[in-house]
C-alpha positions as CSV (number, residue, x, y, z in Angstrom):
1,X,-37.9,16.5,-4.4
2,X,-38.5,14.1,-1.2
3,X,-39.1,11.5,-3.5
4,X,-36.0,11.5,-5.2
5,X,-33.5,12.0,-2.5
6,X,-35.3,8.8,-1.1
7,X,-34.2,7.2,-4.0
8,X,-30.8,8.2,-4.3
9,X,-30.4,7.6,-0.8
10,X,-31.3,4.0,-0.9
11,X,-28.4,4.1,-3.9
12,X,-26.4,5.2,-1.6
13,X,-27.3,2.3,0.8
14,X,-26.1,-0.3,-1.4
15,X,-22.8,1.1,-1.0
16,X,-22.2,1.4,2.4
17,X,-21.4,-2.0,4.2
18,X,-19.2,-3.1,7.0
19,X,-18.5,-6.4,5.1
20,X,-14.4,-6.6,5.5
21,X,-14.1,-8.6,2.0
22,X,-16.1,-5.7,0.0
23,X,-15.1,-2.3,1.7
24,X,-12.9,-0.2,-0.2
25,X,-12.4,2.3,2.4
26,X,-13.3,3.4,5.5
27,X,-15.2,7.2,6.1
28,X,-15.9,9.4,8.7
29,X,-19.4,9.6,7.9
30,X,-20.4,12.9,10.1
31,X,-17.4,14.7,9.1
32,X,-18.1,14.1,5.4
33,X,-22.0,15.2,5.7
34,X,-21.3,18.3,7.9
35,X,-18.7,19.5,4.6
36,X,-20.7,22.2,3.3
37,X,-18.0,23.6,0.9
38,X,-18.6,20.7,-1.0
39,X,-21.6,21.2,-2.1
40,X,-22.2,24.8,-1.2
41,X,-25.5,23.2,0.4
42,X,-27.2,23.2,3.8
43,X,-25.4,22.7,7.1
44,X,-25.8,19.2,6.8
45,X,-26.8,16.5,4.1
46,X,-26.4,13.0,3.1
47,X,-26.3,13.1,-0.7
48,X,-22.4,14.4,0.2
49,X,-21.9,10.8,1.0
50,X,-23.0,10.0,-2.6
51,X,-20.4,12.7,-3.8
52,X,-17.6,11.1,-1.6
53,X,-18.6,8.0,-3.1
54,X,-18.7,8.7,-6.5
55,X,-15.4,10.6,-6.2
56,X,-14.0,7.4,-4.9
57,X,-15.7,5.0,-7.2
58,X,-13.5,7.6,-9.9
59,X,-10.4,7.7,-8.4
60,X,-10.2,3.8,-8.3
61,X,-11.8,3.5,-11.5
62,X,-14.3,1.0,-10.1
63,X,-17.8,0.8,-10.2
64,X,-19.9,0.1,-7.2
65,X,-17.7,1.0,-4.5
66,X,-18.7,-0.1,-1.0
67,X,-17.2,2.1,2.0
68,X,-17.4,1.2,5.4
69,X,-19.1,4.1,7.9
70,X,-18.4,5.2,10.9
71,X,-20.4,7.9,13.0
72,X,-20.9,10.1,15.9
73,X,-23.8,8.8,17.6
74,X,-24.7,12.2,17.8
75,X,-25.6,12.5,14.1
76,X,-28.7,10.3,14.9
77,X,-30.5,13.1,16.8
78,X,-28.9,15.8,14.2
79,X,-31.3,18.5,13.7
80,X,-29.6,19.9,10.3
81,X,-30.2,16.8,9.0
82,X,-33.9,16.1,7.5
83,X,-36.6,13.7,9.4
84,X,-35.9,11.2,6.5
85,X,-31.8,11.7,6.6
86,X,-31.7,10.6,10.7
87,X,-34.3,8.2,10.0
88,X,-32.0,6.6,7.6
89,X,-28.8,6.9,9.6
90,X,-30.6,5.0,12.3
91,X,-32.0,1.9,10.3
92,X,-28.2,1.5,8.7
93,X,-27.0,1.6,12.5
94,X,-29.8,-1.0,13.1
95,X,-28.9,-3.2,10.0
96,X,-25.2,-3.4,11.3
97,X,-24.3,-1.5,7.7
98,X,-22.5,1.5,9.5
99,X,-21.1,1.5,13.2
100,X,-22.5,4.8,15.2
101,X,-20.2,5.2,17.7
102,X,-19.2,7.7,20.8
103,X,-15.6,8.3,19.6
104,X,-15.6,8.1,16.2
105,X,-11.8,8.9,15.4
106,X,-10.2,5.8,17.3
107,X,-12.2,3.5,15.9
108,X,-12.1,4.8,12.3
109,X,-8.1,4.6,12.4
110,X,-8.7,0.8,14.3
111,X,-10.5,-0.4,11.4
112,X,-8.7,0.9,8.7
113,X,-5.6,-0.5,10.7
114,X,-7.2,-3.8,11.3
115,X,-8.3,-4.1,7.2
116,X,-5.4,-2.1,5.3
117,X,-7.9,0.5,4.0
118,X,-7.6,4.0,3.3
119,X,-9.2,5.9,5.2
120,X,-11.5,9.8,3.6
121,X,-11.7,12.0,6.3
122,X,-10.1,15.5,6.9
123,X,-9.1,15.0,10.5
124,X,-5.7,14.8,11.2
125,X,-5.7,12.7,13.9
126,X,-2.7,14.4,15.9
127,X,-3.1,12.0,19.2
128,X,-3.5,8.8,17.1
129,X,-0.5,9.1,15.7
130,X,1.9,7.1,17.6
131,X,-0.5,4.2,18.1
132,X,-0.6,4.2,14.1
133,X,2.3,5.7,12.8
134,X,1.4,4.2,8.9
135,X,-1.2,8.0,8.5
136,X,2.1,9.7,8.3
137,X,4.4,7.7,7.4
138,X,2.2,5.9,3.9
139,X,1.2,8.8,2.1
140,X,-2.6,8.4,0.7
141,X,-3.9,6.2,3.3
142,X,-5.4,9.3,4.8
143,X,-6.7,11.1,2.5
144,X,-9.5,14.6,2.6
145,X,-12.5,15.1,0.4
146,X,-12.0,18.6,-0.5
147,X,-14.1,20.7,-3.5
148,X,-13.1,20.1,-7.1
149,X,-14.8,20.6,-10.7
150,X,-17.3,18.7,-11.3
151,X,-17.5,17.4,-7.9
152,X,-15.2,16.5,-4.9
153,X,-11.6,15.2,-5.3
154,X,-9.2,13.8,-2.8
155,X,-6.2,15.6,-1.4
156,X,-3.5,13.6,1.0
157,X,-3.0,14.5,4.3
158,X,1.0,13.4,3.7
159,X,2.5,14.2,0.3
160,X,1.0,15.0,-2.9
161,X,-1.2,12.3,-3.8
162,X,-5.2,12.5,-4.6
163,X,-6.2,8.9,-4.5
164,X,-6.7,6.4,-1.5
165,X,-4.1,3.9,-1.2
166,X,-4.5,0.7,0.6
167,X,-2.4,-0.7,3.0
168,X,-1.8,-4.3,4.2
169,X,-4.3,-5.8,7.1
170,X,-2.6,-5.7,10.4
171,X,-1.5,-9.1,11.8
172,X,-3.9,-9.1,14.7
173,X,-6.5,-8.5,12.0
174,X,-5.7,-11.1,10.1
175,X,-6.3,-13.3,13.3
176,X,-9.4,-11.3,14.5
177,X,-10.9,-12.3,11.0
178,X,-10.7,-15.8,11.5
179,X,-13.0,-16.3,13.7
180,X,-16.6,-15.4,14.3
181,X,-17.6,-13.2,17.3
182,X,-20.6,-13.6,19.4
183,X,-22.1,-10.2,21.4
184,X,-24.2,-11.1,24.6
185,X,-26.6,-7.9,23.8
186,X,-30.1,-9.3,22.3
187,X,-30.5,-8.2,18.4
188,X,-26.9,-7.1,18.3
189,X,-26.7,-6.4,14.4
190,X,-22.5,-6.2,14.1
191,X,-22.3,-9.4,16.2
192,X,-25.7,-11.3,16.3
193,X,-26.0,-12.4,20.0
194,X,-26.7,-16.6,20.8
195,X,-29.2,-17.9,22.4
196,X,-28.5,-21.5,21.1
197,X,-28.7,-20.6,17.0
198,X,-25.7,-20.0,16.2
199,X,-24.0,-16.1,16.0
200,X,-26.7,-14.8,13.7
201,X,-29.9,-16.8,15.4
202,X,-31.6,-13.4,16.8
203,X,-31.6,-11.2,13.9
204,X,-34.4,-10.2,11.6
205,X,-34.8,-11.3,8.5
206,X,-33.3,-7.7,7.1
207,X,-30.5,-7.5,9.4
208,X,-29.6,-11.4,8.4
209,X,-26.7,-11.6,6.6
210,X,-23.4,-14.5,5.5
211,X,-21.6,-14.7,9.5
212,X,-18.1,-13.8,6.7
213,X,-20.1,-10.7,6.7
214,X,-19.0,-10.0,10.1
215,X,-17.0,-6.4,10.9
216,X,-13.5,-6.8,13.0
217,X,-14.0,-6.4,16.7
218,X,-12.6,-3.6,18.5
219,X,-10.3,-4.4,21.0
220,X,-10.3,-2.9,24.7
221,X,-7.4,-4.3,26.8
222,X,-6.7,-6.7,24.6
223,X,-10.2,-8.3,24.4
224,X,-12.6,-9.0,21.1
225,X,-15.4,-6.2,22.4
226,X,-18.5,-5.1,20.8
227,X,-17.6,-1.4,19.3
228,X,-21.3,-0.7,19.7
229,X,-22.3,-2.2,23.1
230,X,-18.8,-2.4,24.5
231,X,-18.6,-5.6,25.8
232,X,-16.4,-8.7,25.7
233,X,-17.3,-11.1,22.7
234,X,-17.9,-14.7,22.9
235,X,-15.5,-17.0,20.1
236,X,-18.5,-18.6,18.0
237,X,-15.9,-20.6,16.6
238,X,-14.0,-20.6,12.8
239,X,-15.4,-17.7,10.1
240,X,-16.2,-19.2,6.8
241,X,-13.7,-19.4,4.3
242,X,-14.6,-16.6,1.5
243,X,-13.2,-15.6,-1.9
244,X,-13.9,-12.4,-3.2
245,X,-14.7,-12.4,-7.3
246,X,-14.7,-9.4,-9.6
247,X,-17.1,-8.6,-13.2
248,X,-15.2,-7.5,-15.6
249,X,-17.3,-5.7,-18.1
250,X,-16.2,-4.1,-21.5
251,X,-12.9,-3.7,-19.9
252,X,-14.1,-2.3,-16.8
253,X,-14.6,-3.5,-12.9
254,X,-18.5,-3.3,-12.7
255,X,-19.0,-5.0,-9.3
256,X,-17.3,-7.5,-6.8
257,X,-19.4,-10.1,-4.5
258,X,-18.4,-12.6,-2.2
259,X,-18.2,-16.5,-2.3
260,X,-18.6,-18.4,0.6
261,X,-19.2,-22.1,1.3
262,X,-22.8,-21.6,2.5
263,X,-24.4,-21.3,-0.8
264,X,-23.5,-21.1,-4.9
265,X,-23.5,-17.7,-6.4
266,X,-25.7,-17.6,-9.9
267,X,-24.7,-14.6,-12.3
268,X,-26.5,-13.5,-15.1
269,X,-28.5,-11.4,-16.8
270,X,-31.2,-11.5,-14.0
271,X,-30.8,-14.2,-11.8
272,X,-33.8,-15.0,-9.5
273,X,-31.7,-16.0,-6.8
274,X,-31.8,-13.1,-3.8
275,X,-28.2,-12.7,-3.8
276,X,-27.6,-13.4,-7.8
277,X,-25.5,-10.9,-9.6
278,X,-27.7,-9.0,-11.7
279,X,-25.6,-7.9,-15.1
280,X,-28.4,-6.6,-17.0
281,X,-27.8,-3.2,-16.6
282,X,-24.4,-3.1,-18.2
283,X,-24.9,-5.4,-21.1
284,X,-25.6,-4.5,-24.9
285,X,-28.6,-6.1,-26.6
286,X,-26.4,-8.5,-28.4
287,X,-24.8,-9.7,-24.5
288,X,-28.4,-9.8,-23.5
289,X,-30.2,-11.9,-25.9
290,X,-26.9,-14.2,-25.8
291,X,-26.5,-14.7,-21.9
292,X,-28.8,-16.4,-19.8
293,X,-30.7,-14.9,-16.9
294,X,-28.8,-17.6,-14.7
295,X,-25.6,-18.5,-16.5
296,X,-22.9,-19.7,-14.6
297,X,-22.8,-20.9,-11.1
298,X,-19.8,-20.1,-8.6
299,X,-19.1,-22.4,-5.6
300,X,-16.7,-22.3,-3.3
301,X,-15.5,-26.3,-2.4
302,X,-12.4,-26.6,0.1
303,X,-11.2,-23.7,-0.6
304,X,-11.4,-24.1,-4.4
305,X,-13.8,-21.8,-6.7
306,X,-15.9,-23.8,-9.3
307,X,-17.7,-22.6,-11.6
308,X,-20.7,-24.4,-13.3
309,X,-22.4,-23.1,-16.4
310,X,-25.9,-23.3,-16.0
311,X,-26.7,-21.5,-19.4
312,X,-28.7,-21.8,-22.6
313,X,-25.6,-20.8,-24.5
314,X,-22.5,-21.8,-23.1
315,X,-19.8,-20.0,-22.0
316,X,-15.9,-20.6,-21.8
317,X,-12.4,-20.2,-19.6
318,X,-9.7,-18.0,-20.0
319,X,-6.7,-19.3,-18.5
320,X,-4.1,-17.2,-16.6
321,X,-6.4,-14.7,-18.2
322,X,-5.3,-15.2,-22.0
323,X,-7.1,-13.1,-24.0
324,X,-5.9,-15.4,-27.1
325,X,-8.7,-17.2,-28.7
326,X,-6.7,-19.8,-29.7
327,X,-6.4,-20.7,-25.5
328,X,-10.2,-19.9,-24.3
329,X,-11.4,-23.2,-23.1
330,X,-15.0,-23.8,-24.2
331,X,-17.4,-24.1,-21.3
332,X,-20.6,-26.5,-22.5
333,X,-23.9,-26.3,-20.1
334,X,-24.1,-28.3,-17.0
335,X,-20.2,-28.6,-17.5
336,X,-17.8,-27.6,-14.4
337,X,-14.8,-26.4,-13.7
338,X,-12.4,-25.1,-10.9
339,X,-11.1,-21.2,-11.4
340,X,-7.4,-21.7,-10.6
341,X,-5.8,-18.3,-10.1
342,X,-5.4,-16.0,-12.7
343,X,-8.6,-17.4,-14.8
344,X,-11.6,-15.8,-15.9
345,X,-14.5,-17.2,-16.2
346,X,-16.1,-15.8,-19.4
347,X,-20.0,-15.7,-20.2
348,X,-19.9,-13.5,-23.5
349,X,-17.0,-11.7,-25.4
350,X,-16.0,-8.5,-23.1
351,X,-17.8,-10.1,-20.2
352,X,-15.3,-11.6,-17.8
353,X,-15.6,-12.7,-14.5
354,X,-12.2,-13.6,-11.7
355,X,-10.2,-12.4,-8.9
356,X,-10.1,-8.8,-8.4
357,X,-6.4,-8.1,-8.8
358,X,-6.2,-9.8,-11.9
359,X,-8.5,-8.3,-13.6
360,X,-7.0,-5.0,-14.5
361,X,-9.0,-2.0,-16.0
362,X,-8.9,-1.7,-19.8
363,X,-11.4,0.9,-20.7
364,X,-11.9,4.5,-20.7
365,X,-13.8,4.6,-17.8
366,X,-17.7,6.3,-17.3
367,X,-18.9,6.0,-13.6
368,X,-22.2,4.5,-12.5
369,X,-23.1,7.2,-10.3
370,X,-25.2,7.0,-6.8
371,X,-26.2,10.3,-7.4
372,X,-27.8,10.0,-10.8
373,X,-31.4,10.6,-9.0
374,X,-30.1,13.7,-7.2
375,X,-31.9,16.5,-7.6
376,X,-30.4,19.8,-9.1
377,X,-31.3,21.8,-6.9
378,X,-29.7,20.0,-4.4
379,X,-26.2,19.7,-6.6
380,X,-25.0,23.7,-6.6
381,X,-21.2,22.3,-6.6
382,X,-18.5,25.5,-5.6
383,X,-17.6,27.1,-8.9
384,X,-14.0,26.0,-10.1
């Protein structure tokens, strides 16, 4: 049983970030874990984050669904939880994937402010209110995880709704994103501290990540501050420009990634690039034998996306996202291309590639759940 709530926990790691360009929503991580009704379970457990997740991943009909985390930094000495559980909270907090935190609550509302995301937490958040008036007055951008068949549901804290709706990113947030931040703590892993390498020069090898990466500061008086270490940050100068790409795969949103104009982005059937897109697991033999294991290359140029196909087999563009043969524009190898909006970039029939809002769902839809290595006995959901 250890063994395979390791594993399903380090599914559940790959969907917690605190990338701004990924995050679909933003969770009150001890809240959600302490929710015993969901599961009927012990006092506390992190596989409830794997429900909440799934239950979002449904609700958007998305799959792999990244939420951003915030905790009580009392979770990290939590004796309900297992050894392993508070061993993993700490590493995430040390990997800069989740902020752990003294007060939670303002912080959670701050970021989902600061981004436009909904926000799954059953706090009501009485003496936030006034600073953001949007929880009462956009109905589903606060939303509870409460008990449901088959697993946990969603019900709105204002109005009748059960699924998370987004809001738009606050103006300061827009600006706060522009620009990289810099912490003066050593081995800061939200804000990678200097020391003459540039904002990310101190961290480890696992905690190294893109600087677009980067969470939104908190502000205190004003100030860019380090919600973790709570002091001022340093301006480390202009964030990278980003565009965030969607697969598209039998009709359904498998995965999004971001672009930057560090490095190219390969997709295919099993790139060996470290941060390839790995489509594998969703393809049919016929996809598999016809893509490549690298088959097109994304890039990010000025602003512009360009896509390069680097396959065996070709692939092809559909424009404004035409789904009319007589329009797909034939993509040969080594041949490139820039992805004006509303293309697709298409390696095999059904397999699509563009920008998330424009590609819309078209498929009934069967999740790819993080909880697929659960164990049963650890699953006793509430009887409807």
């Amino acid at each position: 049983m250890r063994f395979e709530i390791s594993k399903v926990l380090d599914a559940i790691e790959g969907r917690v970030c605190t990338d701004p360009a990924l995050a679909r929503a933003v969770v009150d991580l001890a809240e959600v874990i302490r929710y015993q009704d969901l599961d009927a379970g012990r006092p506390a457990s992190m596989l409830r984050l794997g429900m909440v997740i799934d239950a979002l991943a449904r609700q958007l009909e998305e799959d792999s669904v990244p939420v951003y985390a915030v905790v009580h930094r009392a979770l990290l000495s939590d004796a309900d939880l297992t050894s392993n559980e508070r061993m993993v909270v700490r590493r995430w907090a040390d990997d800069g994937l989740v902020e752990v935190l003294d007060q939670p609550g303002d912080r959670i509302l701050e970021v989902a402010d600061l981004l436009g995301l909904p926000v799954l937490s059953r706090a009501r958040f009485d003496g936030l209110r006034g600073r953001y008036p949007w929880v009462v007055e956009q109905p589903g951008r606060v939303v509870a995880p409460v008990p449901g068949q088959g697993g946990p549901t969603f019900a709105a804290h204002v109005g009748p709704g059960t699924t998370p709706v987004a809001g738009e990113p606050s103006p300061v947030g827009t600006k706060l994103l522009a620009r990289l931040w810099r912490c003066p703590e050593p081995g800061c892993a939200l804000f990678g501290s200097g020391g003459g390498g540039g904002a990310f020069a101190d961290l480890s090898p696992r905690t190294e990540r893109s600087p677009a990466a980067q969470p939104p500061p908190t502000l205190r008086t004003g100030a860019p501050t380090c919600p973790r270490h709570n002091t001022r940050l340093g301006d480390a100068g202009a964030r990278p420009r980003t565009e965030v790409l969607a697969v598209r795969i039998g009709g359904l949103v498998r995965r999004r990634f971001v672009l930057t104009s560090d490095e190219p982005v390969l997709v295919g059937r099993a790139p060996d690039q470290a941060s390839g897109i790995v489509l594998g697991q969703w393809l049919n033999d016929e996809a598999r034998r016809w893509i490549s294991r690298s088959h097109l290359k994304f890039e990010l140029r000025a602003g512009t996306v360009v896509v390069t196909d680097v396959s065996t087999n070709g692939s092809g563009i559909r424009p404004g996202g035409s789904m009319a043969e007589a329009e797909r524009i034939p993509l040969a190898p080594q041949q490139s291309r820039v992805l004006d909006p509303g293309d697709m970039a298409e390696l095999y029939p059904g397999v699509q590639i563009g920008r998330p809002g424009e590609l819309p769902a078209g498929a009934p839809y069967t999740p790819a759940s993080v909880m697929a290595e659960a164990p049963t006995m650890a699953m006793r959901l509430p009887r409807p």
